[in-house]
KEFI-928688 format. One record per residue (C-alpha): z, y negated, x. Coordinates in steps of 0.1 Angstrom, whole numbers, plus 5000, padded with zeros to 4 digits. Layout:
// residues N
REC     z     y     x
REC     Z     Y     X
...
//
This chain:
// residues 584
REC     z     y     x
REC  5002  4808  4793
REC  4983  4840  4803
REC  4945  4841  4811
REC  4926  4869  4789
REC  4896  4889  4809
REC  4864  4876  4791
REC  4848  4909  4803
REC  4853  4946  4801
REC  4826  4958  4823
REC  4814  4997  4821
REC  4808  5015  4856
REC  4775  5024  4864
REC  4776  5063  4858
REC  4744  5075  4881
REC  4734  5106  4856
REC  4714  5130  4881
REC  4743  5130  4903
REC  4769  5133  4876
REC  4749  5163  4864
REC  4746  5177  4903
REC  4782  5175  4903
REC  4787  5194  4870
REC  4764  5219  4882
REC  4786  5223  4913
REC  4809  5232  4886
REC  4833  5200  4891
REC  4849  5195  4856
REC  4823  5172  4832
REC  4843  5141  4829
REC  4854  5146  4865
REC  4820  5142  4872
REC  4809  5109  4858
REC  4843  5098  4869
REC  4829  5106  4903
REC  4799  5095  4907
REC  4808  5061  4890
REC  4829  5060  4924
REC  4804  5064  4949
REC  4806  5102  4950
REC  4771  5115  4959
REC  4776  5156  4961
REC  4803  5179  4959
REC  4808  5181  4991
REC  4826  5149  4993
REC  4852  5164  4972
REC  4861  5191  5000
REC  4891  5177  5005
REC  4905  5203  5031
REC  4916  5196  5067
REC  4887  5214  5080
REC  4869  5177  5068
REC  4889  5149  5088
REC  4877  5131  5115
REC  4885  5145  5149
REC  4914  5122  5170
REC  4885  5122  5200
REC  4865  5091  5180
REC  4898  5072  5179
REC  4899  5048  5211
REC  4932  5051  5228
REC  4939  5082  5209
REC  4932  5103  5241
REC  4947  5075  5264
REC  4981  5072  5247
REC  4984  5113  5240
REC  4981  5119  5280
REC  5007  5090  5284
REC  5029  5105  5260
REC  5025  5138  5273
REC  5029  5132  5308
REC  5068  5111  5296
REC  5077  5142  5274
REC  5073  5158  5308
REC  5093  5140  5327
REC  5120  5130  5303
REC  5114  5095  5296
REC  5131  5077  5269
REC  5108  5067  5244
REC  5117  5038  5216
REC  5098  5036  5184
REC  5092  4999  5173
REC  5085  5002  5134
REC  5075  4981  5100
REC  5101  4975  5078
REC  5079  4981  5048
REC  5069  5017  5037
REC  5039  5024  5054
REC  5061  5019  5085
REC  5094  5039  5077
REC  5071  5068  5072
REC  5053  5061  5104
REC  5083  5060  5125
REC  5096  5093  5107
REC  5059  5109  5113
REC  5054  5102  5151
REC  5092  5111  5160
REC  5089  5145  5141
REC  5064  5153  5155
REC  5072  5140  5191
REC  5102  5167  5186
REC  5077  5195  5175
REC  5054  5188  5205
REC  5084  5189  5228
REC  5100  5160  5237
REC  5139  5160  5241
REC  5157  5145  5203
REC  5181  5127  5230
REC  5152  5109  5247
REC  5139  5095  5215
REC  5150  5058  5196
REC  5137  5037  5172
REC  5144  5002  5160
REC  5133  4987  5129
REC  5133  4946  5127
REC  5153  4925  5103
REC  5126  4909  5087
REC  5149  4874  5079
REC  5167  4878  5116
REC  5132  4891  5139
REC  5109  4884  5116
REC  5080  4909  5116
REC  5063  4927  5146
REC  5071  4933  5182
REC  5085  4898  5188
REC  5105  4894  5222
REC  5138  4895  5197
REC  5130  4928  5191
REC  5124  4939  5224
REC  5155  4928  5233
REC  5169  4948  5211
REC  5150  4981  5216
REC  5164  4971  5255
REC  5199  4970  5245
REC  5195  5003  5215
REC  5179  5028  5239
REC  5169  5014  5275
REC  5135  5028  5270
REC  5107  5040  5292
REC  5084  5041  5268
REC  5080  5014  5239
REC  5054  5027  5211
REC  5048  5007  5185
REC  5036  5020  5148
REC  5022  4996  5119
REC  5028  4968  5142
REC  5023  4954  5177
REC  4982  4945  5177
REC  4987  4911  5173
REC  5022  4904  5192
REC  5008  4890  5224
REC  5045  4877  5234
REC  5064  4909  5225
REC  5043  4931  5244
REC  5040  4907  5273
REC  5082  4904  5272
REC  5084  4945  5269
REC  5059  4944  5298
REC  5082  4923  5321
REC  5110  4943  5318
REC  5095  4973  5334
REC  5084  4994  5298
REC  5052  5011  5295
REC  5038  5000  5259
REC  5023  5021  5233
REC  5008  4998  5202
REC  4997  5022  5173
REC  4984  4999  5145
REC  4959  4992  5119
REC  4962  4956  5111
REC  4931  4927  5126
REC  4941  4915  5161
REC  4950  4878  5163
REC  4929  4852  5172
REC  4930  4828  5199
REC  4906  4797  5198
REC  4884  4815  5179
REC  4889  4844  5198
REC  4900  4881  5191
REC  4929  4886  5217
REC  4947  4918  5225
REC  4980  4924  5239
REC  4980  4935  5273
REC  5000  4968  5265
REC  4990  5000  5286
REC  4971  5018  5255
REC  4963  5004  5222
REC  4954  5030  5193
REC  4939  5008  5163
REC  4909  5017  5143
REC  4900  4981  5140
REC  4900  4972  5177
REC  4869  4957  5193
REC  4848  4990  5208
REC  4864  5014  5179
REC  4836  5037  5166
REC  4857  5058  5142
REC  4843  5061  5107
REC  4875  5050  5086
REC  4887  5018  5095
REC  4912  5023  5063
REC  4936  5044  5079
REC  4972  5035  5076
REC  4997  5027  5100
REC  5013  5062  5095
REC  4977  5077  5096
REC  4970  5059  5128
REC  5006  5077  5143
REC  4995  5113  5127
REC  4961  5107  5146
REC  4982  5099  5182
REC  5000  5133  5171
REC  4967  5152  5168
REC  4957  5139  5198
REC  4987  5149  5220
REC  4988  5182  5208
REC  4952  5188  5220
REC  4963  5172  5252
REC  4993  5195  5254
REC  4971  5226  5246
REC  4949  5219  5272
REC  4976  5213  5296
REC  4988  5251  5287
REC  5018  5242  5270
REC  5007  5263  5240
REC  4979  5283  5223
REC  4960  5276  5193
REC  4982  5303  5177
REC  5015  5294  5184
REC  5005  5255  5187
REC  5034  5234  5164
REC  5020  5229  5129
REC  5015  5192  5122
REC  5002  5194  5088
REC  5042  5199  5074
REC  5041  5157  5084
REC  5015  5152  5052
REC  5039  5148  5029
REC  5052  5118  5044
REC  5014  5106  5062
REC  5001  5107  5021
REC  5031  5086  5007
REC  5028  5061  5035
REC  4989  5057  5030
REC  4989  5052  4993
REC  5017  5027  4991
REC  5003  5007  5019
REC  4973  5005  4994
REC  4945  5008  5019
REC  4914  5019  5009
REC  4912  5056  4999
REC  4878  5063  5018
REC  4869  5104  5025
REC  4894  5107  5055
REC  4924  5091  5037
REC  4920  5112  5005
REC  4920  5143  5025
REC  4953  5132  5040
REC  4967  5120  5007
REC  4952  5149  4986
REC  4967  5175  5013
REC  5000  5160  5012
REC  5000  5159  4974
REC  4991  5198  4983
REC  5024  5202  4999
REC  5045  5187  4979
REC  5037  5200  4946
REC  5041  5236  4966
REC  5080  5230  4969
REC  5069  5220  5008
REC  5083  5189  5021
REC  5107  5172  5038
REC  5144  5168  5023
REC  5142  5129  5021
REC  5107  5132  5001
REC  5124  5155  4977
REC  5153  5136  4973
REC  5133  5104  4967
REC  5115  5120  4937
REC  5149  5135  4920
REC  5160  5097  4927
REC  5135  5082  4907
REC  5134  5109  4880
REC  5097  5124  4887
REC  5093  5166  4891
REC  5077  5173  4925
REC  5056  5198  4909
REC  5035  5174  4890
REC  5033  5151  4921
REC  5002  5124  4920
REC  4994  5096  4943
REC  5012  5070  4913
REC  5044  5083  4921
REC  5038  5072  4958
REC  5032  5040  4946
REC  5053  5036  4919
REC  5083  5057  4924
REC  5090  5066  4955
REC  5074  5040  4977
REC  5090  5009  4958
REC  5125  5021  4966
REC  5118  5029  5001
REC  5103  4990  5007
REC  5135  4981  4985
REC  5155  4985  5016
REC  5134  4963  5036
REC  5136  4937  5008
REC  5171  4938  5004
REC  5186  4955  5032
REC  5180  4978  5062
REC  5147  4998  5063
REC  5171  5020  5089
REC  5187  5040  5056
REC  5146  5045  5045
REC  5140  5061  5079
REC  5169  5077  5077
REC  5165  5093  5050
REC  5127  5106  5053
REC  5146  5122  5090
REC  5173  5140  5080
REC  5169  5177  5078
REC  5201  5178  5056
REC  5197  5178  5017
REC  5230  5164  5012
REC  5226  5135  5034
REC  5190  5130  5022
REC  5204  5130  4985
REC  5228  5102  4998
REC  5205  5084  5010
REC  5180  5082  4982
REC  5207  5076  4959
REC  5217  5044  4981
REC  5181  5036  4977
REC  5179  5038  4941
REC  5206  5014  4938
REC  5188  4985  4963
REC  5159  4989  4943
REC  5173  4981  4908
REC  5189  4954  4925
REC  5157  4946  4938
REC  5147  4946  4902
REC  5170  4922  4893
REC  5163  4896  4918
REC  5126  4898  4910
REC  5135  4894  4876
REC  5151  4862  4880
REC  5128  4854  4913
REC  5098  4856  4886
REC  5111  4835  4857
REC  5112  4803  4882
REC  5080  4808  4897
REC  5063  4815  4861
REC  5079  4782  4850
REC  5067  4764  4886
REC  5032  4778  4879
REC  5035  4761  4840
REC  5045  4731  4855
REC  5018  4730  4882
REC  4991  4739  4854
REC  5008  4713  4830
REC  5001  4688  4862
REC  4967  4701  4872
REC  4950  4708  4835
REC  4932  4733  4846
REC  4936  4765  4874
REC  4928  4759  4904
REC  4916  4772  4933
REC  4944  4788  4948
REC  4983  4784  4943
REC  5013  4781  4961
REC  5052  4780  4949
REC  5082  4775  4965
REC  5118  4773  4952
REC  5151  4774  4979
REC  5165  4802  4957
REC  5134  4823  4965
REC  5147  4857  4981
REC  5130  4863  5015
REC  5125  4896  5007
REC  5109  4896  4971
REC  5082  4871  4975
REC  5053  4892  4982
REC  5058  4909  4949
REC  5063  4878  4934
REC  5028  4869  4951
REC  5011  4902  4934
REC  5026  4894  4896
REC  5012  4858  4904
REC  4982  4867  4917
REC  4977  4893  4886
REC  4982  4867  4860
REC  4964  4835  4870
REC  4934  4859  4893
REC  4937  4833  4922
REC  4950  4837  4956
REC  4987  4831  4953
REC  5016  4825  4979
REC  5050  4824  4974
REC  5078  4809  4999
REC  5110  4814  5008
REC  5140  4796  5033
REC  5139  4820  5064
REC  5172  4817  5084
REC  5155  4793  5113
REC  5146  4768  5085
REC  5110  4773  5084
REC  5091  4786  5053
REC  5082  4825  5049
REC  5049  4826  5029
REC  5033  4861  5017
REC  5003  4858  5002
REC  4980  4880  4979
REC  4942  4877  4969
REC  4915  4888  4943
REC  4884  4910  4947
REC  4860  4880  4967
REC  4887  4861  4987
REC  4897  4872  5022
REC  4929  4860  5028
REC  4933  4864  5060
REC  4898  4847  5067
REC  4912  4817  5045
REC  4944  4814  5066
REC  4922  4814  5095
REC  4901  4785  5082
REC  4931  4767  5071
REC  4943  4772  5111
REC  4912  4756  5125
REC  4907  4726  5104
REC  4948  4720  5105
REC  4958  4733  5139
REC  4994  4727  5135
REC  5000  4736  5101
REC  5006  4773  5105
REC  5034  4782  5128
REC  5018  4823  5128
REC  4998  4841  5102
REC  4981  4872  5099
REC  4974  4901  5071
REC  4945  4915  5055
REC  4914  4907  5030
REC  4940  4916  5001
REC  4975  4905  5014
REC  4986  4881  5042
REC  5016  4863  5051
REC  5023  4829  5073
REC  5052  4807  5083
REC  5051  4773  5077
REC  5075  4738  5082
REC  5093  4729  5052
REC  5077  4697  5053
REC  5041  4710  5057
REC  5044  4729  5018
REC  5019  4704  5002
REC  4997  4704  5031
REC  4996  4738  5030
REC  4990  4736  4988
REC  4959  4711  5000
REC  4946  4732  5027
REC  4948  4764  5009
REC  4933  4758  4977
REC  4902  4737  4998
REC  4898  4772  5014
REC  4897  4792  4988
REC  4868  4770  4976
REC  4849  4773  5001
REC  4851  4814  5010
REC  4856  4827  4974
REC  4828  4847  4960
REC  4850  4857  4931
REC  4837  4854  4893
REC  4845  4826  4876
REC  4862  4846  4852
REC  4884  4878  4853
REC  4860  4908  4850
REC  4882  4945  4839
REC  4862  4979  4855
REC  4858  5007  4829
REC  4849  5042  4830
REC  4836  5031  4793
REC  4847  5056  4762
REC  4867  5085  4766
REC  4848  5112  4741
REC  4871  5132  4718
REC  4869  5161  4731
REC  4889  5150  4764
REC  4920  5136  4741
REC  4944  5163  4752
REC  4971  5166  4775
REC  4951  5192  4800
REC  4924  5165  4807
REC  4948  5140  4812
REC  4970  5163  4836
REC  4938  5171  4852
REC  4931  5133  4859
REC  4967  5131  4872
REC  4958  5159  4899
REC  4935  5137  4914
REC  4937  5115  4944
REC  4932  5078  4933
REC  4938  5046  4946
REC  4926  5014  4966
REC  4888  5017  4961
REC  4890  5048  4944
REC  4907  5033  4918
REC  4923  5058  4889
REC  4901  5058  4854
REC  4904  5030  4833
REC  4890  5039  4799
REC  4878  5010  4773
REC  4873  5015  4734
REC  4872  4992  4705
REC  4901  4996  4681
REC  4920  4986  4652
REC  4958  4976  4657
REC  4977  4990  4631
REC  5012  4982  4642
REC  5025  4962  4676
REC  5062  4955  4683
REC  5082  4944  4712
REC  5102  4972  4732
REC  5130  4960  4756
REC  5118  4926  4747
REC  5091  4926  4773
REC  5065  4955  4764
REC  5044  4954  4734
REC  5044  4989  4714
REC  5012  4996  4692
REC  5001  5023  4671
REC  4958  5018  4675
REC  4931  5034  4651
REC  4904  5051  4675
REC  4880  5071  4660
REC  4895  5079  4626
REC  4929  5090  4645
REC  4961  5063  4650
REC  4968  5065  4687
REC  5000  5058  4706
REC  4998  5028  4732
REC  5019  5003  4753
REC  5011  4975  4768
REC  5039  4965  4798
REC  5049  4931  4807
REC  5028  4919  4772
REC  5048  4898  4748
REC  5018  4878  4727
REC  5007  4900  4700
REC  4967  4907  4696
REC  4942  4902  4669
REC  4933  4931  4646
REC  4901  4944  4662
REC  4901  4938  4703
REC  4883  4958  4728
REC  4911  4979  4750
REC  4908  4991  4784
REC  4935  5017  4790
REC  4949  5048  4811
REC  4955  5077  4795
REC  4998  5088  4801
REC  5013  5121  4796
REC  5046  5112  4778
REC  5073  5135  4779
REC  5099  5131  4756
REC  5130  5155  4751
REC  5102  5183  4766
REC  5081  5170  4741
REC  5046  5162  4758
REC  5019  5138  4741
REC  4992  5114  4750
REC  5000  5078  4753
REC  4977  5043  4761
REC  4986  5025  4790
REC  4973  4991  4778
REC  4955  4970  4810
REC  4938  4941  4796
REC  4919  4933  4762
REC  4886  4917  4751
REC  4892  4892  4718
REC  4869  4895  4692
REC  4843  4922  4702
REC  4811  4940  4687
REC  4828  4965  4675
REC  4793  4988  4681
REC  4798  4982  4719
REC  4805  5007  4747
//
């Protein structure tokens, strides 16, 4: 059972600015692509360093980079405390390059990455323990974690360590409450007293920020000139593949970072793990876009926190050694087509739990939640997202974590916050949630075993009551694509762009006639469409149901290259049953 969008809505295209923006001389379909984003005048499209915020309107920024400078200068031993998902293994790789490049002693610097079925996730007193036994730090610094481990930082605290949380998750709550750890400097965006204009920074954004902060602070200590001052922007590569597969919102400041990293990398400049990560997955450097980030190379760097260690992702985006980054890369390949396997199987059962529960229910409801005890700890969020996509409800799926409790991660649709919901569910069932915490988008929880139908109960009367979500699921368009743009330069052109979260790249609707569909690999639906007196190419993945004879496509435009062959090719997203054919 799949649920079909009932509407292909058109973006709102404002025309004077579109045509202010073609004057400016940005490329016409550029332009209404644009301005249908919120784009008001070219000068939003500088995307040079020259435009990002400065590190002074950061709070902490300035605090943590005199700490930091002052233990480069006397030799302390620092510890990195990182995620075990992307967005942190490029963190932890950012701030301890560039720790080096600013000075500090490669022997005084650690890291530790948690286990997320041993420690769980965060600065948890486990972990501390750890770091203690790893490296003896000084210094602990935390990046894309920390702001809402109260405990951990408390425990690090106690056993003499100065602490250093660099974050840009919500705080936790405490009756009601935002509460902070007491660490010596917190550098978070979204901190209570925070002024600085993106709040969307990632976790490795937030760690490039500390970095542009201490190199003022060493500059106006005399380490260094502005001419001879250690050149951070060679970090980009990784701070852009972090923020794009961390999917946070691509507001003006992130697309600078992602857009300048993209820069780099299609230059030939970037670090031996980033290289070897794209001749891992098969893409050419030179034609890098922000979907390889979150197709290609980020997926198999989160695969090793799925599956195994995120220390051989880390590893790998260190090393200054080709060989040994090839290695590594190749290692991660191979956990992420086993990843691919256990999703595959991980999916099946939850698609035929989700049946079952809809069999049950008659209807969809407001929310779901599955659980089966041959769930993979490690998979479930993706499960979550595949879930999530299909039914358009807030979804969580569990799994057995080693202490016997349930491991939840959740993910939501455009009108639900999730974490607000988990936070409603805590205060009208205090006991039920063991910890939680995430974002509007994704969240995550751990629950009793025995407390799964509660939870189901709790979670769907939630969703009820926060969701502002359509009743029905509603596809955004950039509306027709005109023939004149059906060529492979406008569609490499799109490519070169900087899209994501809330920038999101061009989905293009028209109505067509299906002149052929077939299954390929048994799971993707092949068609041969009639647009406009021409019989395009299209594919539709994950689609097994064939469609009717006239339907209303929305679709990304592909550059397929076969045996150095290039042509244009569909990308099928959703379709509309039935529709005037006369419509936009």
């Amino acid at each position: 059972m799949s649920f079909e969008p009932i509407a292909i809505d058109t973006r709102d295209v404002p025309p004077r600015t579109a045509w202010a923006l073609e004057q400016a001389g940005v490329h016409p379909l550029l332009a209404r692509l644009f301005a249908a984003r919120g784009v008001k005048s070219a000068d939003e499209l500088d995307e040079t360093l020259a435009k990002l915020l400065p590190p002074a309107g950061l709070l902490g920024a300035a605090d943590a980079a005199s700490l930091l400078a002052d233990a480069i200068g006397a030799g302390s031993r620092i510890c990195v405390v990182a995620d075990y998902d992307c967005d942190g293994a490029t963190g932890c790789a950012v701030i301890l390059r560039g720790l080096r490049m600013l000075g500090a002693d490669g022997a005084n610097l650690a890291y530790v990455v948690p286990d997320r079925r041993v420690h769980g996730y965060g600065l948890t007193p486990a972990i501390v323990d750890l770091a203690i036994a790893t490296a003896a730090p000084d210094v602990l610094l935390t990046v894309d974690n920390g702001i809402a481990s109260l405990e951990g930082v408390a425990h690090a605290a106690a056993h003499g360590m100065t602490v250093v949380v660099t974050d840009h998750h919500l705080p936790a709550q405490v009756d009601g409450r935002v509460a902070l750890p007491d660490a010596d400097v917190i550098v978070n965006p979204n901190q209570p007293g925070c002024g600085f204009a993106s709040k969307q920074l990632a976790g490795v954004g937030v760690a490039f920020y500390v970095l542009l902060a201490l190199r003022a602070e060493l500059r106006e200590r005399g380490k260094f000139g502005v001419a001879e001052q250690p050149r951070l922007d060679a970090l980009l590569d990784l701070v852009a593949l972090g923020t794009v597969a961390d999917v946070v919102r691509l507001d003006r400041n992130n697309r600078c970072l992602v857009a300048q990293g993209l820069k780099r990398i299609r230059a030939g400049r970037m670090q031996p793990g980033v290289s070897a990560l794209f001749a891992a997955a098969g893409r050419d450097p030179r034609q890098a876009s922000a979907a390889d980030f979150s197709f290609a190379l980020g997926p198999r760097l989160n695969a090793a926190g799925r599956l195994a260690d995120m220390t051989l992702g880390i590893e790998c985006l260190l090393t200054d050694d080709a060989s040994r980054a090839h290695e590594l890369a190749t290692a991660l390949d191979a956990i992420n087509r086993e990843r691919r396997t256990v999703e595959a199987g991980m999916r099946e059962q939850a698609e035929a739990l989700v049946d079952r529960a809809l069999a049950a229910a008659g209807s969809v409801e407001a929310a779901f939640a599955v659980y089966d005890p041959e769930f993979h700890e490690g998979v479930v969020g993706i499960i979550a997202s595949r879930l999530k996509d299909r039914l358009q409800r807030p979804t969580f799926v569990f799994a057995l974590g080693q202490d016997g409790a349930l491991k939840g991660s959740g993910r939501s649709v455009e009108g639900l916050h999730l974490r607000d919901a988990l936070d409603l569910v805590s205060k009208r069932h205090p006991a039920l949630l063991i910890r939680f915490g995430g974002h509007a988008m994704a969240a995550g929880c751990t629950i009793a075993l025995e407390s799964l139908d509660l939870f189901r109960s709790a979670l769907q009367t939630a969703a009820t009551s926060l969701s502002t979500a359509p009743a029905t699921q509603r596809i955004a368009s950039d509306g027709a694509l005109a023939a004149e743009h059906w060529n492979v330069a406008t569609a490499r052109l799109i490519e070169a762009q900087v899209w994501g979260a809330a920038f999101e790249a061009p989905v293009f609707c028209d109505a067509v006639e299906v002149v052929s569909q077939r299954l390929v690999g048994d799971k993707h639906l092949k068609l041969a469409l009639r647009l406009g007196g021409t019989v395009r190419d299209a594919i539709w993945f994950g689609r097994v149901e064939p469609i009717g004879e006239r339907v209303r496509l929305a679709y990304r435009l592909e550059v397929d290259n076969y045996n150095g062959h290039e042509r244009l090719q569909m990308i099928v997203v959703a379709a509309q049953e039935k529709p005037a054919l006369d419509s936009a």
